[in-house]
N, C-alpha and C positions, 0 to 999 in steps of 0.2 A: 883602836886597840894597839898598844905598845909591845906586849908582850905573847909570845911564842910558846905554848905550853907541848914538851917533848915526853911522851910519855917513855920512861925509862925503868919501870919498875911496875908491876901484878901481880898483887897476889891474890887470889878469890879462894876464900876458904871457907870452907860449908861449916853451918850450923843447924840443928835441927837435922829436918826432912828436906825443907822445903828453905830453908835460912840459909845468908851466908855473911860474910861479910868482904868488902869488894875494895881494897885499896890497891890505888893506883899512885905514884908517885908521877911529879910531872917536874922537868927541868924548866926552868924558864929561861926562854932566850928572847934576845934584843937587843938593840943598839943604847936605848933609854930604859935601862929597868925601876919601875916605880919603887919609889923607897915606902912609900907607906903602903900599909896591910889592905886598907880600903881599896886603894888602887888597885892593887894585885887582884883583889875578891873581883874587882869591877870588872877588868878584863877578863877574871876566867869564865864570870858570869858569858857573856859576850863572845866565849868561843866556843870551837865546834867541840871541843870535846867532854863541854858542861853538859852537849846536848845527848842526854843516853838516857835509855827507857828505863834499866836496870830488869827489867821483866823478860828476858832470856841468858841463857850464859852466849855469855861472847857479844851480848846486845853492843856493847861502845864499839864492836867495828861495822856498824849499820848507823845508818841517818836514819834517827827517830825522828827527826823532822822537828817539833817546836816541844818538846818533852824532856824533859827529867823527872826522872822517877813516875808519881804518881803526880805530879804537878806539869802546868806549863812553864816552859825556862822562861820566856820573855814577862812574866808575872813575876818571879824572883828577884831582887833587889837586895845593896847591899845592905840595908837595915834590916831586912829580914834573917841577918847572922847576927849570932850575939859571941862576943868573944869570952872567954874562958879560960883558965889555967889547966894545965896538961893533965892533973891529978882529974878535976873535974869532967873533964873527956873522959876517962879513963873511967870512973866512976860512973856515969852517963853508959856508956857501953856496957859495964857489968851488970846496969839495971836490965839494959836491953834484954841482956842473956840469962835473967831472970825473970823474965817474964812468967807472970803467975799464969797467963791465962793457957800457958802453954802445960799440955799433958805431962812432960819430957822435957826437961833441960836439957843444954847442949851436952855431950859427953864432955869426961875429962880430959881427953886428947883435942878434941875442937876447944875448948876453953885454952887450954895451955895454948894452941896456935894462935891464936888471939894475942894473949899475955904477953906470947914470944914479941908479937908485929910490935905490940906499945913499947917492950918494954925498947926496943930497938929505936921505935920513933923516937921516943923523951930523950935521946943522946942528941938531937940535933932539933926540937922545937923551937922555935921562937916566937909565934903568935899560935891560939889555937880560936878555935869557930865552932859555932853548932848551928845548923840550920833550923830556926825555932819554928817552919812551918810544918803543920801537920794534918794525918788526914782529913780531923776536922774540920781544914778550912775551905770550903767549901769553892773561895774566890779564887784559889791558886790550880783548884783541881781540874783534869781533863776528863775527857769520857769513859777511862782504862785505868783510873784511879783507884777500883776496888781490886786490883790485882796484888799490888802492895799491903799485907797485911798491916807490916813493919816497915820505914822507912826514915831510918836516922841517920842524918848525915855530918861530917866533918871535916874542916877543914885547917891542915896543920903547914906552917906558914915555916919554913927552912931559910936557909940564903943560899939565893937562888934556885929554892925547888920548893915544892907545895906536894902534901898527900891530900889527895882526895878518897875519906876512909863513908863506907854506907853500909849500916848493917841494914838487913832488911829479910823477909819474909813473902815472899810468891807463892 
């Protein structure tokens, strides 16, 4: 691993009940910083602080041990991200927060905090990600998989800094 990921930035902002959405920005430091995206994605994969359960607040300052989210980390690879334009993130997250199957939509104050974070991100984007694994896949999941209602994740590529944004539902 080349790269140094400092986390610099939290916001966790509740949606629903039991929802929230969980972005962390991360500085990257290094002597060699990779110039390509894949790179970047490969080393965050590979560090400790890809590794969080999401299934408590404050879970990323605990060693989940071999976990993200509802999956195992060491199962995640970087072809399992598919890259995207910022509007498509952005879009991709509004579906989230419409979820039919939910009684209650987010409020209008949890939506607007939302809107606030994106619209903030898109001043300084320059690759973006979605993690196209999902609960359905059975080959990535652990045993604590069914806690995750929701579990969408993304990844928004800066110079020299990366958010890692997760909405999700416990």
């Amino acid at each position: 691993m080349t790269v140094e990921f400092e986390a610099c930035e939290r916001e966790q902002l509740p949606l629903w009940d039991f929802g929230w959405l969980d972005a962390t920005r991360y500085a990257l430091r290094g002597e060699h910083l990779p110039e390509r995206p894949s790179e970047v994605l490969l080393d965050l994969l590979h560090s400790r602080v890809y590794r969080n359960s999401f299934a408590e607040a404050e879970s990323f300052k605990r060693d989940p041990g071999p976990f993200h989210g509802p999956f195992r980390a060491d199962g995640i690879e970087v072809n399992d991200y598919q890259e995207l334009s910022f509007d498509a993130l952005c879009d991709d997250v509004r579906r989230s927060l419409a979820d039919a199957s939910f009684s209650r939509p987010p409020s209008d104050d949890q939506r607007e905090s939302v809107e606030t974070l994106l619209a903030r991100i898109r001043e300084t984007a320059l690759h973006c990600f979605r993690l196209r694994l999902d609960r359905a896949d059975e080959g990535h999941r652990h045993d604590t998989w069914f806690v995750h209602t929701i579990f969408h994740e993304y990844v928004v590529l800066e110079n020299h800094a990366l958010w890692l944004l997760v909405v999700g539902y416990d």
